[in-house]
TIVEX-456964 format. One record per residue (C-alpha): residue number from 1; residue in one letter; chain; x negated, y negated, z negated. Coordinates in nm, 4 decimals. Layout:
<drendos>
<drendo num="NUM" residuo="a" cadena="A" x="X" y="Y" z="Z"/>
...
</drendos>
This chain:
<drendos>
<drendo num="1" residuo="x" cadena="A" x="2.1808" y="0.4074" z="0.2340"/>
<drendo num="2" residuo="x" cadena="A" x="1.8115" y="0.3058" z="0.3313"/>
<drendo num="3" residuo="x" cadena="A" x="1.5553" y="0.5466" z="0.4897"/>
<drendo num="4" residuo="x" cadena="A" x="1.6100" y="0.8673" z="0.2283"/>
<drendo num="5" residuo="x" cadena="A" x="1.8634" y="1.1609" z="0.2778"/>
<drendo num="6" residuo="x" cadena="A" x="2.1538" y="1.1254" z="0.0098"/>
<drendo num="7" residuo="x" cadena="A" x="2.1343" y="1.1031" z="-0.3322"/>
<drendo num="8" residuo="x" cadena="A" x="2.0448" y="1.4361" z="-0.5134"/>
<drendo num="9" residuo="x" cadena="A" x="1.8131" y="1.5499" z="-0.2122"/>
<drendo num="10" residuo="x" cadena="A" x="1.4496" y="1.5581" z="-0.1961"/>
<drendo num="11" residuo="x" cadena="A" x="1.2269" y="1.4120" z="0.0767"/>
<drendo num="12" residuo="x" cadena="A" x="0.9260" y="1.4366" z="0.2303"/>
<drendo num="13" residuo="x" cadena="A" x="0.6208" y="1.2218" z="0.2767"/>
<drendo num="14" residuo="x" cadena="A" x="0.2950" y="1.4005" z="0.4657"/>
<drendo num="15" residuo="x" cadena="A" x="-0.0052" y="1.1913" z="0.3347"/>
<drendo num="16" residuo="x" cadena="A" x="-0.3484" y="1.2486" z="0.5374"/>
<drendo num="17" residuo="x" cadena="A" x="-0.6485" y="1.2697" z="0.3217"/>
<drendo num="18" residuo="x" cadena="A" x="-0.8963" y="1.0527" z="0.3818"/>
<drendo num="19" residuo="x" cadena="A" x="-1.0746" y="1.0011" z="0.1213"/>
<drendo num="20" residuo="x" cadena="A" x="-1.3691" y="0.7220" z="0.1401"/>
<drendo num="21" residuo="x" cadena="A" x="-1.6559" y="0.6851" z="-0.0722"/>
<drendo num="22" residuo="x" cadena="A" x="-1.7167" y="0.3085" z="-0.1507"/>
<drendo num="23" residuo="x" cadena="A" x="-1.4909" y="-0.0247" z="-0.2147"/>
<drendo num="24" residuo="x" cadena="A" x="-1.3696" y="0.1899" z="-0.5492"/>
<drendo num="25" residuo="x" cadena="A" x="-1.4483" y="0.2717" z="-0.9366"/>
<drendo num="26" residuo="x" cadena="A" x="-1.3843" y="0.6012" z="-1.1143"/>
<drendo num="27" residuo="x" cadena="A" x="-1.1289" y="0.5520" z="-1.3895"/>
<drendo num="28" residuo="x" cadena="A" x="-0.9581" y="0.7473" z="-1.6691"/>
<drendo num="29" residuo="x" cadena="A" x="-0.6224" y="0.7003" z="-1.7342"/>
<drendo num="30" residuo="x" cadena="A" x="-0.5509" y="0.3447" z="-1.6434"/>
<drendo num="31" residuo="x" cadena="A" x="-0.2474" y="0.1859" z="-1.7270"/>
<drendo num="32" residuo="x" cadena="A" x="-0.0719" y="0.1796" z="-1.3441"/>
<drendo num="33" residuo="x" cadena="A" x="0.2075" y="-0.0993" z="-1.3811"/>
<drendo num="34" residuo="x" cadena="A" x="0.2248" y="-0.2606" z="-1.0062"/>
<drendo num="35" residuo="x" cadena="A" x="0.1943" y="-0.1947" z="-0.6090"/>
<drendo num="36" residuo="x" cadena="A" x="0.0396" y="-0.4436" z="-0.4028"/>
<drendo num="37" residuo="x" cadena="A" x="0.1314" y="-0.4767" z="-0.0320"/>
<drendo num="38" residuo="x" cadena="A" x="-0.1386" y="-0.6309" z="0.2254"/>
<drendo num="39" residuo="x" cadena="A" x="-0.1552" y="-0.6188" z="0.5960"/>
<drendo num="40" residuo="x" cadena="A" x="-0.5025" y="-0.4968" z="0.7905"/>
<drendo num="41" residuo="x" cadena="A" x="-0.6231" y="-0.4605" z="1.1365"/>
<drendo num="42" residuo="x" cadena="A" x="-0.9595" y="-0.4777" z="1.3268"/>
<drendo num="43" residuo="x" cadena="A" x="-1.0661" y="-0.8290" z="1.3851"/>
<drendo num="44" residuo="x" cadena="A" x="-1.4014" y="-0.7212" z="1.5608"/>
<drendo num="45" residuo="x" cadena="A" x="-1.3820" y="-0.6167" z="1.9399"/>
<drendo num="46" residuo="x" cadena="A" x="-1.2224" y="-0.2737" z="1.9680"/>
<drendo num="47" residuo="x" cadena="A" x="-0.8965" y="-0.1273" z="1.8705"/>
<drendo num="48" residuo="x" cadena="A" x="-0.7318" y="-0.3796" z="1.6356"/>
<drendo num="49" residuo="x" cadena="A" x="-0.4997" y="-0.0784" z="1.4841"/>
<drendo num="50" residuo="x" cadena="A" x="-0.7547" y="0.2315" z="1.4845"/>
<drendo num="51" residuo="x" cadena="A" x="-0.8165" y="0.3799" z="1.1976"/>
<drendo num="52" residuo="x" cadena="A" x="-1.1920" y="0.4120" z="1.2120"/>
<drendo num="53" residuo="x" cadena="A" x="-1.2388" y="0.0653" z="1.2780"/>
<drendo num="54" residuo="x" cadena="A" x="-1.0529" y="-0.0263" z="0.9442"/>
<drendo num="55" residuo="x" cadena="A" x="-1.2262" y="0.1453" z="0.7667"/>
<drendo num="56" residuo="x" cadena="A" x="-1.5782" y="0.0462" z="0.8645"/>
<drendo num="57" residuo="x" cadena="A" x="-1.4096" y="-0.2736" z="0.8098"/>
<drendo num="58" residuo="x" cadena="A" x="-1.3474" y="-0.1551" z="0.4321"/>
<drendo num="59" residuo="x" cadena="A" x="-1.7179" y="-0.0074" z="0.4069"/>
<drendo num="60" residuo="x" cadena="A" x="-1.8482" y="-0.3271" z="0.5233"/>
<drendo num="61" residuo="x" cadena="A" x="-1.7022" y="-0.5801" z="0.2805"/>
<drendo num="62" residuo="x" cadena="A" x="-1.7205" y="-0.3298" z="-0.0106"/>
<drendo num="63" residuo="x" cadena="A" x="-1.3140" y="-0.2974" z="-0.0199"/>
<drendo num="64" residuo="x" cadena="A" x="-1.0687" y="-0.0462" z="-0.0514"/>
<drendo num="65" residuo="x" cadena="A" x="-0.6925" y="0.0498" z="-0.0495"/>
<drendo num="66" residuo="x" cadena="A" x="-0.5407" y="0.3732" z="-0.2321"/>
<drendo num="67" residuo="x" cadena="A" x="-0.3054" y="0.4316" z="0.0980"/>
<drendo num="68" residuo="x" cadena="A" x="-0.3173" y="0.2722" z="0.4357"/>
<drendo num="69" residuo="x" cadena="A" x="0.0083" y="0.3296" z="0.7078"/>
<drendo num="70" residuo="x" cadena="A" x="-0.0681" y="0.3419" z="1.0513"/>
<drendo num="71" residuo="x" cadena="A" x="0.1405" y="0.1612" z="1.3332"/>
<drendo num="72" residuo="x" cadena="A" x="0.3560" y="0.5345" z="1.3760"/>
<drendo num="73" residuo="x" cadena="A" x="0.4033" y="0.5624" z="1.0033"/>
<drendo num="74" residuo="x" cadena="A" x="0.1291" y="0.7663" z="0.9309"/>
<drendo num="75" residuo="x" cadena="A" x="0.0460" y="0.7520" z="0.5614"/>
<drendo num="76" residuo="x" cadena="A" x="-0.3200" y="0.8131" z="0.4620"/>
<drendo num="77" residuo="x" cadena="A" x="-0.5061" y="0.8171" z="0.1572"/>
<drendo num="78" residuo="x" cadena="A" x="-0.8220" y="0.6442" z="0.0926"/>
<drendo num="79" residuo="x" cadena="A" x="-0.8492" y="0.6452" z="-0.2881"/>
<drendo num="80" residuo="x" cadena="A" x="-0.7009" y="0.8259" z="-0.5499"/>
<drendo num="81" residuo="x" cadena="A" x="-0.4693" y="0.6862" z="-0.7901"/>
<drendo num="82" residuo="x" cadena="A" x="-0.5947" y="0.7702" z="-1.0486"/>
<drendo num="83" residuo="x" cadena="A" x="-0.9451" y="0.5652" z="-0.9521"/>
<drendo num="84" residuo="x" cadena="A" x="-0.9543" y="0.1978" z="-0.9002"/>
<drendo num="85" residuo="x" cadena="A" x="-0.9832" y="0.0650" z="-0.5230"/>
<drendo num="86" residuo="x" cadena="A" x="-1.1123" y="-0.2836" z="-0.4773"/>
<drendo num="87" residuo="x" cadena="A" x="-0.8001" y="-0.4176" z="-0.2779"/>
<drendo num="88" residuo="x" cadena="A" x="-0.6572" y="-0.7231" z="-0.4599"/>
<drendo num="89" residuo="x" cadena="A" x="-0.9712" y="-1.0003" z="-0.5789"/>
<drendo num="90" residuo="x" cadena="A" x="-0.9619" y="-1.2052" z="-0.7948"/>
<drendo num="91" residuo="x" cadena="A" x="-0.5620" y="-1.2073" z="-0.8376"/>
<drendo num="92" residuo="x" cadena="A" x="-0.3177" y="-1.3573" z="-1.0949"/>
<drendo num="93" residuo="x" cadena="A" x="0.0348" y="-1.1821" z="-1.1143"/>
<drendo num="94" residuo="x" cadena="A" x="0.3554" y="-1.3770" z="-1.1849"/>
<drendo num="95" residuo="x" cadena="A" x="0.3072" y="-1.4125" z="-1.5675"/>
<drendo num="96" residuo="x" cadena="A" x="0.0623" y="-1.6626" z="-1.4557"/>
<drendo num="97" residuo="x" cadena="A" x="-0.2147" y="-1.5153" z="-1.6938"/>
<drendo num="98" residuo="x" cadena="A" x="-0.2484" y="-1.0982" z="-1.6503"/>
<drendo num="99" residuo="x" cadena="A" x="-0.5522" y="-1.0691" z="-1.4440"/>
<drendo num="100" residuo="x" cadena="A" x="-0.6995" y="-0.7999" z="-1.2935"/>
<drendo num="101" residuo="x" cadena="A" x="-0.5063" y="-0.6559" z="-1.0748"/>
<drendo num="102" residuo="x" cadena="A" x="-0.7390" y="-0.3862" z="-0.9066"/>
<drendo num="103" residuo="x" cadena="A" x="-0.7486" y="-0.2651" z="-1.2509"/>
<drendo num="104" residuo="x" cadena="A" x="-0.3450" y="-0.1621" z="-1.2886"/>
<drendo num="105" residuo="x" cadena="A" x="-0.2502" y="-0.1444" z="-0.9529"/>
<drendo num="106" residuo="x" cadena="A" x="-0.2110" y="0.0955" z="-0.6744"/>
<drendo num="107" residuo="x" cadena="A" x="-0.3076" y="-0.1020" z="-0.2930"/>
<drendo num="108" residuo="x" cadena="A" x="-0.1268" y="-0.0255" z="0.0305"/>
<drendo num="109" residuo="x" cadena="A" x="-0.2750" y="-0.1648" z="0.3862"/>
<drendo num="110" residuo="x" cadena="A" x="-0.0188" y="-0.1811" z="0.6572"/>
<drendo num="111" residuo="x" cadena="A" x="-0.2012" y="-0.2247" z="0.9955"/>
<drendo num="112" residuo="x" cadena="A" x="-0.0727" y="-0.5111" z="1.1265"/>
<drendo num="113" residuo="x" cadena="A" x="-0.2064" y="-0.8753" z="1.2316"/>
<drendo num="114" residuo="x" cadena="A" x="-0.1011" y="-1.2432" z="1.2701"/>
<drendo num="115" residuo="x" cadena="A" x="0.1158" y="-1.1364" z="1.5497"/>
<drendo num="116" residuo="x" cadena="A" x="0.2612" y="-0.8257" z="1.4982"/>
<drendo num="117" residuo="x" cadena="A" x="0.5740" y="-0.6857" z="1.2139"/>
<drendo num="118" residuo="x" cadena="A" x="0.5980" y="-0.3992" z="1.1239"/>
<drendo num="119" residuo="x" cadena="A" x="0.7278" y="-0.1194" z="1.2866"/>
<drendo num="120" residuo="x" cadena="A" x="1.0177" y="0.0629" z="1.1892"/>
<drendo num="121" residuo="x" cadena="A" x="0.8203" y="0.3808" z="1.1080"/>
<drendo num="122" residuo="x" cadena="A" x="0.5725" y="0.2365" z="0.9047"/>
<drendo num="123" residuo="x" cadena="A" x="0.8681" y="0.0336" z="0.6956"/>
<drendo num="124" residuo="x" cadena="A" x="1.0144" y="0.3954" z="0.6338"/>
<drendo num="125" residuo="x" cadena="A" x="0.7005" y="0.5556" z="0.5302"/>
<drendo num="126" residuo="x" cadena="A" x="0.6323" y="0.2463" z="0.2635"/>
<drendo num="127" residuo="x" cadena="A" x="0.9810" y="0.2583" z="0.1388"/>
<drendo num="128" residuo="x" cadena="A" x="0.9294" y="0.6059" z="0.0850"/>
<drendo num="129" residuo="x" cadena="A" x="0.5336" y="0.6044" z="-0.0861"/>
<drendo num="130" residuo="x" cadena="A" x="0.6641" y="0.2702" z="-0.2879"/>
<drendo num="131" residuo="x" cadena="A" x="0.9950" y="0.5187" z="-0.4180"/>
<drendo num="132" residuo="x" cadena="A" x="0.7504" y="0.8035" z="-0.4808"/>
<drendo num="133" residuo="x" cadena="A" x="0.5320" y="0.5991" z="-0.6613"/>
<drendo num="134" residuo="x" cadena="A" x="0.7772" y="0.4418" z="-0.8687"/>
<drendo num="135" residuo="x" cadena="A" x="0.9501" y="0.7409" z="-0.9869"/>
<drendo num="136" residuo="x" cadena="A" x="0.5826" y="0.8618" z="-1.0907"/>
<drendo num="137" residuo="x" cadena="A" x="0.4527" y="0.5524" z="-1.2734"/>
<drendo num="138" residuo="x" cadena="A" x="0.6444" y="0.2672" z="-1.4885"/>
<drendo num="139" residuo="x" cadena="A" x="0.5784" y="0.0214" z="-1.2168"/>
<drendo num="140" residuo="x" cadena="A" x="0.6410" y="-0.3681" z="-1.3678"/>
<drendo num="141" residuo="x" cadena="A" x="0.5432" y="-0.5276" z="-1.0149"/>
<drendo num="142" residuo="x" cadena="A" x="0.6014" y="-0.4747" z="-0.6240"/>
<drendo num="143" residuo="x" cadena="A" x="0.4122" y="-0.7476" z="-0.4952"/>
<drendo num="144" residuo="x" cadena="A" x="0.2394" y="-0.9044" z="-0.1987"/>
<drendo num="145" residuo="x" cadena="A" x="-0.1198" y="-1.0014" z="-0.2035"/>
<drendo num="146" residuo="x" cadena="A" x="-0.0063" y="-1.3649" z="-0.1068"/>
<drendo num="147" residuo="x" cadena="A" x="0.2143" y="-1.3175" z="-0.4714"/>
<drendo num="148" residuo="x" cadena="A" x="-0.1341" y="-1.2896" z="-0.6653"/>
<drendo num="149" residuo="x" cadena="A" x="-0.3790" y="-1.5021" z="-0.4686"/>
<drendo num="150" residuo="x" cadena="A" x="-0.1687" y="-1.7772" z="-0.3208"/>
<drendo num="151" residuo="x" cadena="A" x="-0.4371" y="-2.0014" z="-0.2754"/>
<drendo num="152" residuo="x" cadena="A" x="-0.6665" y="-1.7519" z="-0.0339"/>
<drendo num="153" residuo="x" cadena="A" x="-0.4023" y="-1.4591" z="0.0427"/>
<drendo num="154" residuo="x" cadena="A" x="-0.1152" y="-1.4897" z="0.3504"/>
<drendo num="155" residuo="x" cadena="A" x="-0.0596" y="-1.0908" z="0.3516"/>
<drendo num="156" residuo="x" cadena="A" x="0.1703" y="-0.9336" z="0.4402"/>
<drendo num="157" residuo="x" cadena="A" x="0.1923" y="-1.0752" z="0.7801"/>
<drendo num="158" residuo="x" cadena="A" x="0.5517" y="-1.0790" z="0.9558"/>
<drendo num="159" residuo="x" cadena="A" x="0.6970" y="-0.8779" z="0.7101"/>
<drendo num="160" residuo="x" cadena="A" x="1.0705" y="-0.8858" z="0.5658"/>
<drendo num="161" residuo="x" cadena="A" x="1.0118" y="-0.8621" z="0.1979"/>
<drendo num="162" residuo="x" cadena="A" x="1.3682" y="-0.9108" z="0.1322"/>
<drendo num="163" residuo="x" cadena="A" x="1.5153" y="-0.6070" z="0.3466"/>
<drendo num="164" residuo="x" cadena="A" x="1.1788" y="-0.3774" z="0.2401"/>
<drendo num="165" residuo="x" cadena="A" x="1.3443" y="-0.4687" z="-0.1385"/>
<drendo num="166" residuo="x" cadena="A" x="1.7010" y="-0.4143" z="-0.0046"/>
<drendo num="167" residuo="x" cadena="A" x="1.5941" y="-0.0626" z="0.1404"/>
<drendo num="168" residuo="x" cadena="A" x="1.3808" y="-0.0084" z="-0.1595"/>
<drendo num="169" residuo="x" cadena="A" x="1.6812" y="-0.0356" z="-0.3613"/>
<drendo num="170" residuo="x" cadena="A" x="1.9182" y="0.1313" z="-0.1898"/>
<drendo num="171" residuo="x" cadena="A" x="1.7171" y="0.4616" z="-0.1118"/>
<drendo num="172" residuo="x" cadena="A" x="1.7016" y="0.7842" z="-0.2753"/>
<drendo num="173" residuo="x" cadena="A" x="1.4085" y="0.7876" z="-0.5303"/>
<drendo num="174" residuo="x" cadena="A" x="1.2986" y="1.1708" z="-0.4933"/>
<drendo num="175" residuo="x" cadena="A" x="1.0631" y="1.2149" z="-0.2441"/>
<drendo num="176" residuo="x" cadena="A" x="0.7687" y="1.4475" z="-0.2471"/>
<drendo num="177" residuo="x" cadena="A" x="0.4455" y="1.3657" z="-0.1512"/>
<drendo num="178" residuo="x" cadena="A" x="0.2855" y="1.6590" z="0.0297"/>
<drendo num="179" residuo="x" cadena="A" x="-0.1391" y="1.6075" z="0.1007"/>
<drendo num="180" residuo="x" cadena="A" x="-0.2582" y="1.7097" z="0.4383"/>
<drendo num="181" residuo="x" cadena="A" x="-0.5996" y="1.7784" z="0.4974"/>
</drendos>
């Protein structure tokens, strides 16, 4: 049945706020047709998975995500949707010729690295955000960054696209996102 409670029942997804300040661009209703999965950690010294570290990370290449899931399934929320968060580049989706993915997109980190998967909690919570998220918007594309910048992009690392689609598709679609400060 995937991660959701049975079909006809609602579920719940806490998001953090976290709002940052920079690696975005205000927007007014942009057209929101595709989610774009990447992978993040801290490659400096430190704490490869804290959350801090990310993001000064984020602040210090000018980048962005609109959500970012934490190793226990924490969702947070850097952006909002509505604006435009410099995740994706210089990307090319399947067509072969609609560019500008930051534009139409909505980006979600998952902190892992070259050696780590997923956990099981942070699986649930994107299965979840992604079902939320496509109930909300008509969403054309789920794709990973390596989908729209093949050349430069290996993310997401260690992660089973076909049983996140699987889930995906065999989960119940209404869950509620509720924002905790």
């Amino acid at each position: 049945m995937g991660y959701l409670s049975a079909a006809g029942q609602t579920d719940t997804l806490v998001i953090n706020n976290n709002k940052i300040d920079f690696g975005q661009r205000s927007a007014k209703n942009r057209p929101i047709d595709a989610i774009i999965i990447h992978s993040t950690y801290y490659n400096w010294d430190g704490a490869p998975f804290l959350l801090e570290n990310i993001i000064s990370v984020f602040r210090a290449y000018g980048v962005s995500a609109h959500y970012i899931i934490d190793r226990k399934g924490n969702v947070f929320s850097l952006v909002n949707e509505r604006n435009i968060a410099f995740h994706a580049g210089a990307g090319i989706f399947p067509d072969g010729a609609t560019k500008g993915a930051n534009d139409r997109s909505i980006g979600i980190e998952l902190m892992t690295n070259f050696y780590s998967s997923p956990t099981d909690a942070q699986m649930e919570s994107l299965v979840k955000l992604v079902a939320n998220i496509q109930r909300r918007y008509n969403i054309k594309y789920i794709l990973r960054h390596s989908d729209i910048a093949p050349d430069r992009k290996t993310d997401p690392w260690h992660f089973d696209w076909d049983l996140f689609l699987d889930k995906l598709k065999n989960t119940n679609k209404r869950v509620i996102l509720r924002m905790k400060n």
